[in-house]
C-alpha positions as CSV (number, residue, x, y, z in Angstrom):
1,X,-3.8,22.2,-7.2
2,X,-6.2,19.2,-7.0
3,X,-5.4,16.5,-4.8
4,X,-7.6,13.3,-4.5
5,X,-6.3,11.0,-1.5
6,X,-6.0,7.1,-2.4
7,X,-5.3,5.7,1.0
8,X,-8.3,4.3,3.4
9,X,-9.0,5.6,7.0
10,X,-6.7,3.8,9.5
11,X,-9.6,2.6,12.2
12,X,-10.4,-0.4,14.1
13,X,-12.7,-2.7,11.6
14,X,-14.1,-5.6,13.2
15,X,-14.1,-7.7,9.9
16,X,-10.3,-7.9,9.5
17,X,-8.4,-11.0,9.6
18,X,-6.8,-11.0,12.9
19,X,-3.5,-10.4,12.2
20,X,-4.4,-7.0,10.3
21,X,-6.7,-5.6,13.1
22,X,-5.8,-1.8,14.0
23,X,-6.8,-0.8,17.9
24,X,-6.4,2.4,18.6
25,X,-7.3,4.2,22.1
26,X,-8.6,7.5,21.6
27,X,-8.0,9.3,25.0
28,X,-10.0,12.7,25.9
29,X,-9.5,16.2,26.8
30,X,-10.2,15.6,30.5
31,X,-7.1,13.1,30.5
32,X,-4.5,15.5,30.0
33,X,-5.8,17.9,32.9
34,X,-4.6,15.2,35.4
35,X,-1.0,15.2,33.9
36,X,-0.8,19.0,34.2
37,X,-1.7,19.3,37.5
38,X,0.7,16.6,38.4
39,X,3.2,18.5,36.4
40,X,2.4,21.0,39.4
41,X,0.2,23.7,38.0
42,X,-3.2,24.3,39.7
43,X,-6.0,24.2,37.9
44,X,-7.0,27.7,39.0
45,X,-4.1,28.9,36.8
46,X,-5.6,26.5,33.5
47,X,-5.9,28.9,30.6
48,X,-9.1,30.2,29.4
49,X,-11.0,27.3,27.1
50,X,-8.3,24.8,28.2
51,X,-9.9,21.6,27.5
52,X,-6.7,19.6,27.8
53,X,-5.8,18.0,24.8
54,X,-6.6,15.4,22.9
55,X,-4.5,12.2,22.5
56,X,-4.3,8.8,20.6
57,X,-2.5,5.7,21.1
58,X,-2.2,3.2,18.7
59,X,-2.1,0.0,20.9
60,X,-1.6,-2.4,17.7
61,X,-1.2,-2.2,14.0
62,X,0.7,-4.2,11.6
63,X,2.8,-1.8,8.9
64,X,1.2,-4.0,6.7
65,X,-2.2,-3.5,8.0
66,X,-3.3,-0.3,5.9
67,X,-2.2,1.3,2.5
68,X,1.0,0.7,2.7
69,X,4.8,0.7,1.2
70,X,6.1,-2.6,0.5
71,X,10.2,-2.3,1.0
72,X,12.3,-5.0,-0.3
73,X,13.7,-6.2,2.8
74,X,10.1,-7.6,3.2
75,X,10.5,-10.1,0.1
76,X,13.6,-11.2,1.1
77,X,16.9,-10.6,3.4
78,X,18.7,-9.8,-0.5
79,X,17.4,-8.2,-3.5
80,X,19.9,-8.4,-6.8
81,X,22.5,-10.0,-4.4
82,X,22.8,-6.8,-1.9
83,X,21.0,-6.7,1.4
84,X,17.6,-5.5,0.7
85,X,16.7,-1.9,1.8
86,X,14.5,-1.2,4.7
87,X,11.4,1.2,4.2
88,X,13.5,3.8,5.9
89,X,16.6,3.3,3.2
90,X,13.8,3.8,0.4
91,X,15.2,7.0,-1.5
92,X,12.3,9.4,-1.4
93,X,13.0,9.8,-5.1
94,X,11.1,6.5,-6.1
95,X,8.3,8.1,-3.8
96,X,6.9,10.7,-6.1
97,X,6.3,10.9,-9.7
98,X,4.2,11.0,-12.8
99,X,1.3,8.9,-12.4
100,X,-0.5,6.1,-14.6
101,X,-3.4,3.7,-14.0
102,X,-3.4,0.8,-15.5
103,X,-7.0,-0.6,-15.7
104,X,-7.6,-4.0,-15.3
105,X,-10.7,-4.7,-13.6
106,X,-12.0,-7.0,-16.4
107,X,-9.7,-9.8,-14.4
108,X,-11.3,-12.1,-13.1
109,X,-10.5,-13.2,-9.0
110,X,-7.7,-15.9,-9.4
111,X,-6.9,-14.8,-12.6
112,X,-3.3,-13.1,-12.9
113,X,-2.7,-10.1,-14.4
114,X,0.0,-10.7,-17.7
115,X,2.2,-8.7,-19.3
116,X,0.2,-9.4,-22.2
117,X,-2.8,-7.9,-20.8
118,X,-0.6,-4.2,-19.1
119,X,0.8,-3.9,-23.1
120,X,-2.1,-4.6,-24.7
121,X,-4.2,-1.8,-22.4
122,X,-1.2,0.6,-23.0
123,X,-1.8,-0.3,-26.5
124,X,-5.5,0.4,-26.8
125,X,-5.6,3.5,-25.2
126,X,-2.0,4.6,-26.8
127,X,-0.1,5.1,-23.5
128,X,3.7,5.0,-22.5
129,X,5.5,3.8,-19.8
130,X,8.3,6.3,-18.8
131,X,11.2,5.5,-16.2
132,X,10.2,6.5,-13.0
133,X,6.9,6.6,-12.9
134,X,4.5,5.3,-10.2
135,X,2.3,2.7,-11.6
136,X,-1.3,2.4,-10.4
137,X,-2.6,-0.9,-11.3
138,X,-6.8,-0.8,-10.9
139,X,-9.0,-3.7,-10.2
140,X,-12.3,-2.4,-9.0
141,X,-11.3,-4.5,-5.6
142,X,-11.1,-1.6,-2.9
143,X,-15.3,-2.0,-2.5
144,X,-14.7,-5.3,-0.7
145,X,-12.2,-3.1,1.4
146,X,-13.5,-4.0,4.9
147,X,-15.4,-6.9,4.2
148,X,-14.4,-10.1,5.5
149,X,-14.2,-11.4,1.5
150,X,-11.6,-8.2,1.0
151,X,-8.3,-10.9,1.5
152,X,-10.4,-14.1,0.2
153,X,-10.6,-12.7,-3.5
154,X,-9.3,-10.4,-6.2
155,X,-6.6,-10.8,-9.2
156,X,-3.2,-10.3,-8.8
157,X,-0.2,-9.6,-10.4
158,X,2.0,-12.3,-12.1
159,X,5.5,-12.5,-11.7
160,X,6.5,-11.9,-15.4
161,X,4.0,-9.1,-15.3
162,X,6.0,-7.5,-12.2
163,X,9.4,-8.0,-13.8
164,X,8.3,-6.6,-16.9
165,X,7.4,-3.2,-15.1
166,X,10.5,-3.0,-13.4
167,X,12.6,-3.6,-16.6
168,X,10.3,-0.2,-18.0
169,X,12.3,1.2,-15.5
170,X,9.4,1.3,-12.7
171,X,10.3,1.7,-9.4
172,X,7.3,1.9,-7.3
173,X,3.6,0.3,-8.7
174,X,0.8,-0.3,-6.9
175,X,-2.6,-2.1,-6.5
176,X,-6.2,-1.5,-5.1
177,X,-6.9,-4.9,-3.4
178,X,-5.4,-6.5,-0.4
179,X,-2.4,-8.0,-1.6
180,X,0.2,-7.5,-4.8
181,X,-0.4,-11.5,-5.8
182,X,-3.4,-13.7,-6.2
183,X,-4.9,-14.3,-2.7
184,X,-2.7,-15.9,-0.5
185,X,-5.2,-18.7,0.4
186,X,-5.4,-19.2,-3.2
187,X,-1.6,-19.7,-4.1
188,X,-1.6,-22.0,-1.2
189,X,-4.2,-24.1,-2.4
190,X,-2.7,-24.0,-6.2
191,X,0.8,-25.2,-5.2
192,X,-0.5,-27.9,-2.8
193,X,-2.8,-29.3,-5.7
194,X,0.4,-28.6,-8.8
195,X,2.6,-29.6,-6.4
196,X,4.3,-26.7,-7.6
197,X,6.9,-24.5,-5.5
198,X,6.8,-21.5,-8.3
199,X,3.4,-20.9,-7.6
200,X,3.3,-19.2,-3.7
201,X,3.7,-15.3,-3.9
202,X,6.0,-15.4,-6.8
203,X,5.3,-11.2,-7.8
204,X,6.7,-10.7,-4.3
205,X,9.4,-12.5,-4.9
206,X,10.7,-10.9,-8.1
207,X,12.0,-8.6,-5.4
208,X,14.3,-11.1,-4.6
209,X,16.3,-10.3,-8.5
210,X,15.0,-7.3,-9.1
211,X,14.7,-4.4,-6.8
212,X,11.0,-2.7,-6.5
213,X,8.3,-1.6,-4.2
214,X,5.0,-2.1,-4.2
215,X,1.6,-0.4,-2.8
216,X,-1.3,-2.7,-1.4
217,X,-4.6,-1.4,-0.5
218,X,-5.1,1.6,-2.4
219,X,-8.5,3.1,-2.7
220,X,-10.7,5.9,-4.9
221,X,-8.7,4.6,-8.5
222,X,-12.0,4.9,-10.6
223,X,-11.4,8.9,-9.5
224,X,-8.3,9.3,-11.2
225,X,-7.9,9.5,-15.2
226,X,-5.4,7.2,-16.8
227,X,-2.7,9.7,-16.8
228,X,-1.9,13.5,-16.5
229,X,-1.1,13.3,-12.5
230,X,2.0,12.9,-9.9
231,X,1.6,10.4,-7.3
232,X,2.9,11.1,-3.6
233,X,4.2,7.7,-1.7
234,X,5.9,8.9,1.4
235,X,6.2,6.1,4.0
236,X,6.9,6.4,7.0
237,X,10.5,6.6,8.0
238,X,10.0,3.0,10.4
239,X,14.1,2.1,11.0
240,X,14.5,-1.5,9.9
241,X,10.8,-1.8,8.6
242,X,9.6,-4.2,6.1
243,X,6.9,-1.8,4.8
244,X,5.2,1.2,6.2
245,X,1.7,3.1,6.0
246,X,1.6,5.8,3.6
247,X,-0.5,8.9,2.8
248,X,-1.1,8.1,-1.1
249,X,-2.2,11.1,-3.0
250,X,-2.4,12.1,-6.5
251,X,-1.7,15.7,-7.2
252,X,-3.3,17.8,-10.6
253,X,-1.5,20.4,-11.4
254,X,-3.2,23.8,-12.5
């Protein structure tokens, strides 16, 4: 089995926004050999080669902050008039599946990805949508990912586009840029100027009717063909979270 990962490194990266920064304290061998002698063995009784071991705390990072799993709770408090599941209420059957990438990265930034434009690619390269699988939507994006332009620009999805999967029977779709909408900065600046109230993370909040999840931040699309693959999404099982990192992979069968 082949399996190409789709998730980016979780490290500290000094060109985040602030409220996405990952810190993580990477603590030495040597550290541990204090605990254990405190634990009360001497250190002339240490094992041969014991180094100690290695340990990591991460002191801050938002489940957000990474590639990540977008639950519904995080849209709103009630998705199709039920309270909205948490990431840990997620039934791991939306979380893996056949595969499908859905190639938009003609879109321009600030211009939203339609329904028009998903059918008319499944079209041209004579794909189908099945029920249940894990859509992959590609813009080319991920090379800003660490660059301080990475949540200033992209496409996005629209919110017709997003119901329009979900009434395929799509659970669980995904995107390589920062967010699931148009930049937020963007929509702001769009709803001030329309005076508009639509406007301001409207894909998100299909959640709201509609129950879904989305993936932000994937990376390494351009490595996978358009379909003939499984996608793993497991999240992290965060009680009450509104999303949670996740180890993306897409798996080839032999």
């Amino acid at each position: 089995m082949k399996i190409i990962d789709l998730s980016k490194p979780i490290q500290y990266n000094k060109n985040d926004p602030w409220f996405m920064k990952v810190r993580i304290k990477h603590k030495p061998h040597r550290k541990s050999k204090l605990l254990i002698r405190f634990l009360g063995l001497p250190s002339r009784l240490f094992p041969q080669h014991f180094s100690g071991w290695a340990d990591d705390t991460i002191k801050s990072m938002g489940v957000h902050a990474t590639t990540h799993i977008d639950a519904p709770w995080h849209y709103a408090p009630t998705s199709e008039g039920k309270p909205a599941k948490t990431i840990d209420q997620i039934p791991l059957e939306w979380c893996y599946g056949k595969g499908i990438v859905i190639d938009m990265k003609h879109k321009a930034d600030f211009d939203p990805i339609t329904t028009d434009d998903i059918q008319s690619f499944l079209t041209q390269h004579q794909l189908t949508l099945e029920p249940k699988m894990i859509v992959l939507i590609k813009t080319g994006r991920d090379i800003y990912n660490g660059t301080e332009k990475f949540h200033e620009i992209g496409t996005g999805m629209s919110a017709e586009a997003t119901r329009w999967l979900i009434d395929q029977g799509i659970k669980v779709m995904g995107i390589d840029q920062w967010g699931w909408d148009l930049p937020l900065h963007h929509l702001i600046k769009q709803a001030k100027k329309e005076n508009n109230r639509n406007l301001f993370w409207e894909a998100h909040l299909v959640g709201y009717e509609k129950e879904y999840c989305h993936i932000e931040q994937l990376i390494n699309l351009d490595a996978l063909p358009y379909t003939g693959f499984d996608i793993a999404v497991f999240p992290l099982k965060i009680v009450g979270g509104s999303a949670a990192p996740a180890r993306v992979v897409a798996l080839f069968r032999d």
